[in-house]
C-alpha positions as a Markdown table, in Angstrom:
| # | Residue | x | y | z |
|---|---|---|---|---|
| 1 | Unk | 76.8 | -56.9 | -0.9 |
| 2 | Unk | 77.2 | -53.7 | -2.8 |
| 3 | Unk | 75.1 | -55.1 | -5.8 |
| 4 | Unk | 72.5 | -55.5 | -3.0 |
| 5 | Unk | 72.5 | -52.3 | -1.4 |
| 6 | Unk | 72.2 | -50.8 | -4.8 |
| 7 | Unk | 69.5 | -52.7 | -6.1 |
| 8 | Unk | 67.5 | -52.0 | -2.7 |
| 9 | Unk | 68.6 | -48.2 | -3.3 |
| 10 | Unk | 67.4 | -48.5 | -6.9 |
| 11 | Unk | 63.9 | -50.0 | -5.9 |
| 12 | Unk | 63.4 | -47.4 | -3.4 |
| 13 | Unk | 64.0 | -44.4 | -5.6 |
| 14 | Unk | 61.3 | -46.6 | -8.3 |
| 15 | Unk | 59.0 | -47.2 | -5.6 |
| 16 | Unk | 58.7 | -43.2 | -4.7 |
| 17 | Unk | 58.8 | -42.1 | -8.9 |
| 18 | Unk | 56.0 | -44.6 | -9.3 |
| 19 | Unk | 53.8 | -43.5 | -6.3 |
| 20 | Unk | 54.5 | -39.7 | -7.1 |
| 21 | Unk | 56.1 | -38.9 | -3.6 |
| 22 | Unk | 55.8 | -34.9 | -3.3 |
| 23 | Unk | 53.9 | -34.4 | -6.2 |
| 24 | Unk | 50.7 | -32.5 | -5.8 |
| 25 | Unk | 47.4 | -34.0 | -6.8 |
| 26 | Unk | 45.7 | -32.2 | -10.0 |
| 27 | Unk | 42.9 | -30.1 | -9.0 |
| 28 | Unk | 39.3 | -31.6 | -9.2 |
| 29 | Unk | 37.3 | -28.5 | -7.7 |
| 30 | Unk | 37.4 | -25.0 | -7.3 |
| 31 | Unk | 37.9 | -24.6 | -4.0 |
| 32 | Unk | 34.6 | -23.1 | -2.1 |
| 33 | Unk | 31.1 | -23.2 | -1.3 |
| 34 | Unk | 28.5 | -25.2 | -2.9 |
| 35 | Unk | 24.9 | -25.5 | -2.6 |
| 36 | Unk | 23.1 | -28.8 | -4.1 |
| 37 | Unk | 19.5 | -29.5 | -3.9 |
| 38 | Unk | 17.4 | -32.9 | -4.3 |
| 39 | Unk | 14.8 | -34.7 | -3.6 |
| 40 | Unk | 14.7 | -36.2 | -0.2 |
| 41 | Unk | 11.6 | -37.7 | 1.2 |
| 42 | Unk | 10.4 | -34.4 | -0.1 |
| 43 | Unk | 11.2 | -32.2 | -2.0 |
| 44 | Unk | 14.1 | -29.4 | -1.2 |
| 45 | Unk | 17.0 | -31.2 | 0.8 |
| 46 | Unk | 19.6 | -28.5 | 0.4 |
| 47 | Unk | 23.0 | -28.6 | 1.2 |
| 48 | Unk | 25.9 | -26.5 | 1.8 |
| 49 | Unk | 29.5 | -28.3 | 0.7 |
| 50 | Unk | 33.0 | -27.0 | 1.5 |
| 51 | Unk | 35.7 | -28.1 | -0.4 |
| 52 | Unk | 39.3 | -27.2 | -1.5 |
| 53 | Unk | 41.3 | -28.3 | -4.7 |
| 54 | Unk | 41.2 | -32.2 | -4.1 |
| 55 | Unk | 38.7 | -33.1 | -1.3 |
| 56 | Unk | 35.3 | -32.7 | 0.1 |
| 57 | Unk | 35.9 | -31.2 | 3.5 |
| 58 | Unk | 32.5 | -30.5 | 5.1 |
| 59 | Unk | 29.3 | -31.0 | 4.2 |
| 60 | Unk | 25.7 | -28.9 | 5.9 |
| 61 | Unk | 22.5 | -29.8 | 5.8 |
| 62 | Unk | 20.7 | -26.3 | 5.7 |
| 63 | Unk | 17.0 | -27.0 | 4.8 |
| 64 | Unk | 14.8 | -30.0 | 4.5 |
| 65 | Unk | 11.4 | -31.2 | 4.5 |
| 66 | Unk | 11.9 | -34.1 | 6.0 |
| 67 | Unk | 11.0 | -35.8 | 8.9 |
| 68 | Unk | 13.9 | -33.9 | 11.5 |
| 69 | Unk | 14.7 | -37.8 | 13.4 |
| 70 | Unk | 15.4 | -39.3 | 10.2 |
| 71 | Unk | 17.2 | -36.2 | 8.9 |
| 72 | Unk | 19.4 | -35.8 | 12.1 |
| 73 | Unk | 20.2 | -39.5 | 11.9 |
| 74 | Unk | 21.2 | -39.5 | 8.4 |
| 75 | Unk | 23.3 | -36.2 | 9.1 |
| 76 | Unk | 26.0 | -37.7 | 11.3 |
| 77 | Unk | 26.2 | -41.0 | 9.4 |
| 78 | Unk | 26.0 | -40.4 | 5.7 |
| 79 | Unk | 27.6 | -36.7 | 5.7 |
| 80 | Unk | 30.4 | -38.0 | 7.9 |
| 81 | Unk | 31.1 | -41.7 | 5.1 |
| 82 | Unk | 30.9 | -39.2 | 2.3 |
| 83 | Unk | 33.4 | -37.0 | 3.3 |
| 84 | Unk | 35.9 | -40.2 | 4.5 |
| 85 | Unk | 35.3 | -42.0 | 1.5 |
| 86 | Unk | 35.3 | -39.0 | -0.5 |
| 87 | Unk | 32.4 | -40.0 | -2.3 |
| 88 | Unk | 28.7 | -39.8 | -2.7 |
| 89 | Unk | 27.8 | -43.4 | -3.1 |
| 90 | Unk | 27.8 | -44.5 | 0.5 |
| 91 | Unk | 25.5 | -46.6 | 2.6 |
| 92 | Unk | 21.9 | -45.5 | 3.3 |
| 93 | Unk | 20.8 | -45.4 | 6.8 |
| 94 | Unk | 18.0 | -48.2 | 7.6 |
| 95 | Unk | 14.4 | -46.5 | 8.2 |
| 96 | Unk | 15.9 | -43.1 | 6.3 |
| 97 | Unk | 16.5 | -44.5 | 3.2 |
| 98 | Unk | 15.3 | -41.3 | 0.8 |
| 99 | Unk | 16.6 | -39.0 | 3.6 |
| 100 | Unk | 20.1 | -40.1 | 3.2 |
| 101 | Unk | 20.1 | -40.6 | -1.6 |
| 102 | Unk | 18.4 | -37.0 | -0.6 |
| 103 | Unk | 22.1 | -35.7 | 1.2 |
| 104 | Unk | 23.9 | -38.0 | -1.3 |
| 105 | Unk | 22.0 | -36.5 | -4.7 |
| 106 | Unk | 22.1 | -32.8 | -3.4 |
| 107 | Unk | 26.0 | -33.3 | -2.6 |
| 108 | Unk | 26.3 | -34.7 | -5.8 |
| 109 | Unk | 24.5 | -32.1 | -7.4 |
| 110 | Unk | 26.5 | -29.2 | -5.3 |
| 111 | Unk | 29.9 | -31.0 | -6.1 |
| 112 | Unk | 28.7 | -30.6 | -9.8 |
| 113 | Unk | 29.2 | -27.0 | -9.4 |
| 114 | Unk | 32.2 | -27.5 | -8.2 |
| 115 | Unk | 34.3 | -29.9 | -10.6 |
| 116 | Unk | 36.7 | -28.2 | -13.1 |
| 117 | Unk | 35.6 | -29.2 | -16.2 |
């Protein structure tokens, strides 16, 4: 029984070295603001992005030349999957399709800025 309890004990304290319990992530951005631009529809989709040391935390639409319905429709949908999956290559939205690689390429482009080299 003692063997047992051990050997659970020992897989436990493996389990948490292996998954890095309380270590801190490496940084992957300088924490701050960030402005990408890209080609939407149009030209000039800019975009304001927030982030800290390891994640994208908000992202802005600021200007556009797009058609505002599509724009506002992307907005919620795409800027809202990047920032959960914490990643630029999400879903397009159907009928918007250049609208939302427009938000993706100019996040891309602002997250650029903001990787540590």
């Amino acid at each position: 029984m003692k063997k047992a309890l051990f050997f659970i004990a020992l897989l436990f304290c493996l389990n948490l070295v292996a998954i890095g319990y309380g270590a801190e992530q490496p940084a992957i951005y300088k924490p701050g603001t960030y402005e990408g631009v890209a080609k939407g529809r149009k030209e000039g989709m800019t975009v304001k992005v927030v982030v800290d040391k390891t994640h994208i935390m908000s992202i802005e639409v600021v200007s556009h030349h797009d058609t505002k319905k599509k724009v506002k429709r992307c907005k919620k949908t795409v800027i809202e999957n990047i920032i959960k999956k914490q990643n630029t290559q999400v879903d397009v939205v159907a009928k918007a399709s250049l609208s939302s690689r427009g938000i993706m390429k100019a996040t891309e482009n602002a997250l650029q800025k903001a990787r540590i080299q």
